[in-house]
N, C-alpha and C positions, 0 to 999 in steps of 0.2 A: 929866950929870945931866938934859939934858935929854931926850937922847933915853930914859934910863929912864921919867921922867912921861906920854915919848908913848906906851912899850909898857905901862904901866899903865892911862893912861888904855883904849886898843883892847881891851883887856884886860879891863876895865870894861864897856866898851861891849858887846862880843862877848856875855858873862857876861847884860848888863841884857837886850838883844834876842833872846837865844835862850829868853827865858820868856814866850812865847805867854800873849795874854789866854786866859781859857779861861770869865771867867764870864759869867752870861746864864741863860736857859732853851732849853736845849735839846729839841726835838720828835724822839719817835723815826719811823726812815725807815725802812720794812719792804723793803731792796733786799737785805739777809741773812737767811735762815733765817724768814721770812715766815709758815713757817707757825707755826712755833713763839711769835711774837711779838704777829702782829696778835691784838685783841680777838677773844673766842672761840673763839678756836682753839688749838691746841695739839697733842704729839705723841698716838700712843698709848699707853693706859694700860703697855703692856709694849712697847714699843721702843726700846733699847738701842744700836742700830746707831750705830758709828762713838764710840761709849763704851770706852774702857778700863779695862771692870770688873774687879774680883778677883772670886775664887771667895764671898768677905765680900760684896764692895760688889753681886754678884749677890742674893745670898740675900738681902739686908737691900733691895734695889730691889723683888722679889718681895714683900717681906712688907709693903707698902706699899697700903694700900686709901687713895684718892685722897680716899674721905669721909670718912677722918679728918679735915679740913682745915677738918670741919663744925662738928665736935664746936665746942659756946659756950665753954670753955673755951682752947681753940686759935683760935678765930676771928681774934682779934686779936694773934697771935703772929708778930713779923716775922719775914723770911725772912733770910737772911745775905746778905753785902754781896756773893754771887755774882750774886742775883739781878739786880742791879745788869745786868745783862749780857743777863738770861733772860728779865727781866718785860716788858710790854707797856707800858710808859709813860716818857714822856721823864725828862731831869734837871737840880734847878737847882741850879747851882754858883755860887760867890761864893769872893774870898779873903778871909782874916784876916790885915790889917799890923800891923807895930812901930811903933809912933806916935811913934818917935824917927827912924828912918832909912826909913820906906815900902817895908822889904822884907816879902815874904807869908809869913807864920809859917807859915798851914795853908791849905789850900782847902778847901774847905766842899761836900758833895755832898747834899742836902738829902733830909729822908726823906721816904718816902711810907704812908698807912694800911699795908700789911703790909711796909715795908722800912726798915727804921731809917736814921739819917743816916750818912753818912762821915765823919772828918776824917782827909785827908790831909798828916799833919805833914811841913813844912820846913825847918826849923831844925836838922835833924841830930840829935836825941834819939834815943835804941835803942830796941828793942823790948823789952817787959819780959820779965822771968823765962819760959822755956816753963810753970813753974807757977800764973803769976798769972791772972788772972779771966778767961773769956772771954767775952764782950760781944755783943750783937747785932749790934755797929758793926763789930767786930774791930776790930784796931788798923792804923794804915794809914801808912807815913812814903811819902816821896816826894824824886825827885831828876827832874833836867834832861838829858837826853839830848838834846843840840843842840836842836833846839825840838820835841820831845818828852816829854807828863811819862811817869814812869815811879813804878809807886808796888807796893808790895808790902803784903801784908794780909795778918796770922799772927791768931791769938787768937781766931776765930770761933766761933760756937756749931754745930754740928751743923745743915746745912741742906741744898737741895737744888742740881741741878746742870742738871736737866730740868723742864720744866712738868707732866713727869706723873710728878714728887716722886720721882726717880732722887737718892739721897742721899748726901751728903757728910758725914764724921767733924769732928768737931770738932778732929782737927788738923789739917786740910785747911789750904793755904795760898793764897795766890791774886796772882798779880803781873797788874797792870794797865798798857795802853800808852795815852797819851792823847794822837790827833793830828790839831790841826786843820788842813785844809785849808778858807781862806775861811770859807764860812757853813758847811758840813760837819764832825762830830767823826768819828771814827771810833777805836771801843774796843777794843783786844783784849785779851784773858783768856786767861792760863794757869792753870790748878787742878792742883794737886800732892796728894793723899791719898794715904800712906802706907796706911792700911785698907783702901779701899773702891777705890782705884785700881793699875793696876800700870803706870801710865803717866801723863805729862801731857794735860789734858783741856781743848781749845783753844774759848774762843767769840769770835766778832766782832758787835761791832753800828754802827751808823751813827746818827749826830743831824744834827737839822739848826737852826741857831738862829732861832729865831722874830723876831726883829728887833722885839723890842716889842709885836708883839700881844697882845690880850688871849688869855690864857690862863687856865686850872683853875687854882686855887693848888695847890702842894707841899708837904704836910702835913697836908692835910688827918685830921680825925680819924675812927679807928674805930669801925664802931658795931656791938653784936652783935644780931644777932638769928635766930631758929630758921631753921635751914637746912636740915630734917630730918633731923638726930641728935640725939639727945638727948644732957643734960648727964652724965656721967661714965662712957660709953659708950668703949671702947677698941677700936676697926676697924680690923683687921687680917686678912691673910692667913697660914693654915698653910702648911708650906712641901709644895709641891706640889699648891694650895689653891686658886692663883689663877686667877681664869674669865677672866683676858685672856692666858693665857701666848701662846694660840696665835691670838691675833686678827688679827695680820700674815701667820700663814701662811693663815691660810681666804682672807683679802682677793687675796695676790697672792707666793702659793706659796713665799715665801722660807722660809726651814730654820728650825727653832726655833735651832740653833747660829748663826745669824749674827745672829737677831732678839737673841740674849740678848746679845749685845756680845762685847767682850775685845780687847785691844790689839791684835790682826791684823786686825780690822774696820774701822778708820780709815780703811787704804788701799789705792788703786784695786787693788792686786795680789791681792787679796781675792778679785776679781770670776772669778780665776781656777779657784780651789777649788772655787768652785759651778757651772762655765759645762757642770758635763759632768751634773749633779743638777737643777740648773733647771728650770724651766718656765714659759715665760710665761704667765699665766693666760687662759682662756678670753674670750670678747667677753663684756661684764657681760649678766647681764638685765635685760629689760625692767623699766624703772622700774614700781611700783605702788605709787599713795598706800595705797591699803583695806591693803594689805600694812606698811604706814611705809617702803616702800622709794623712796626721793624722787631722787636720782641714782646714777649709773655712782663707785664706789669706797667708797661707803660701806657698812658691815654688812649681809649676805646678802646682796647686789651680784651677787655671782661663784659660780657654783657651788664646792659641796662640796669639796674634796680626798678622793680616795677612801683608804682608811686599810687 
């Protein structure tokens, strides 16, 4: 008997110690994908690469004019809990206990003006019905994988995947890894779309915990106002329409085929298809403010591609 109490108690123990604090606010750390995360920045409007598009999830990236996002009507319409992953700003997490035994029912990922909250359920409930509501939160459970959380999110609404509004189906799913090391979080995302995907579609980010600084609160609210579109305005591209298809090959010669994506784009064995078509593009031109041309990579930079 006794030695049973001792393998229950370790047992216990092991179970209690393997669930990482995880709340706090977290500050995001632009040591991943940098360009895509820091403040004002982001991809371009048609860059693809390393995307596992369908022939769908092309067409429907394409027909995506980026000022739609202006329209007052969508202003304040959050994004899906992919963003979580994609946005440029940190996150504050909190759990929710059982006020009987002090175990954490849900952890709490807090929302921000364009991204609604999380709750990632731990108590073991299912996921609802594939036919029931889908949510701006999705629906999100979670489990412990040695001292990793691990959480899955089905139920989303239709949202994007890239900051220049590369977009995801509403049945897109998205499994999340959540592991701290120290004062470090680091995120990783898997996205699963059946539609618009013909692969899984991987992001990583990094936080770092602010240790009680003052910070911006999390939740702050939205506020609309004219962004230049007007209200009931619908911006959109026809297909074969769009004035950014080819704005990666003018910059720095790469193929409209590899600029538009597709699941053989991800990886390095890629680089082989294009190594005999390539061309590394010319020395930029000379910068000229009179001209708006202000440094070496950005639009008209680089000469022409002859055609």
């Amino acid at each position: 008997m006794k030695v049973i109490r001792i393998i229950l108690f370790l047992s216990f123990a092991t179970s209690a110690f393997a669930q990482i604090d995880l709340s706090g606010t977290w500050a995001l750390r632009n040591y991943i994908d940098a360009l895509d995360t820091a403040p004002g920045s982001g991809t371009l409007s048609v860059d693809y690469l390393g995307m596992p598009l369908t022939e769908a999830g092309r067409a429907a990236a394409l027909s995506v004019d980026p000022s739609s996002l202006s329209v007052p009507e969508r202003i304040c319409n959050p994004y899906s809990p992919v963003y979580l992953a994609e946005g440029p700003f940190g996150i504050q997490m909190s759990n929710e206990t059982d006020p009987l035994n002090g175990t954490t029912i849900a952890w709490k990922i807090a929302g921000w003006d364009d991204r609604a909250p999380i709750t990632i359920w731990m108590d073991g409930r299912p996921h609802p019905s594939p036919n029931a509501l889908h949510e701006l939160g999705g629906f999100t459970t979670g489990a412990w994988e040695n001292d990793v959380l691990v959480a899955n999110t089905t139920h989303m609404k239709a949202g994007i995947l890239r900051r220049n509004y590369t977009p995801h189906s509403d049945q897109a799913t998205m499994r999340m890894r959540l592991a701290r090391h120290g004062d470090l979080l680091t995120l990783t995302v898997r996205v699963e779309d059946p539609v618009y995907l013909e692969g899984p579609y991987y992001l990583s980010r990094v936080f770092q915990l602010t240790g009680g600084a003052p910070q911006e609160s999390v939740g702050r609210p939205c506020t609309v106002a004219f962004e230049g579109v007007p209200a009931g305005v619908v911006r959109h591209f026809l297909p074969d329409k769009n004035p950014f298809l080819d704005e990666m090959t003018r910059r720095y010669n790469l193929p409209r085929q590899a600029v538009l994506g597709g699941a053989e784009t991800m990886y390095p064995e890629y680089r082989k298809k294009l190594k005999d078509s390539y061309v590394i593009p010319m020395k930029c031109l000379t910068p000229n403010v009179r001209e708006g041309i202000l440094g070496c990579g950005g639009p008209g930079t680089y000469p022409r591609i002859p055609r």
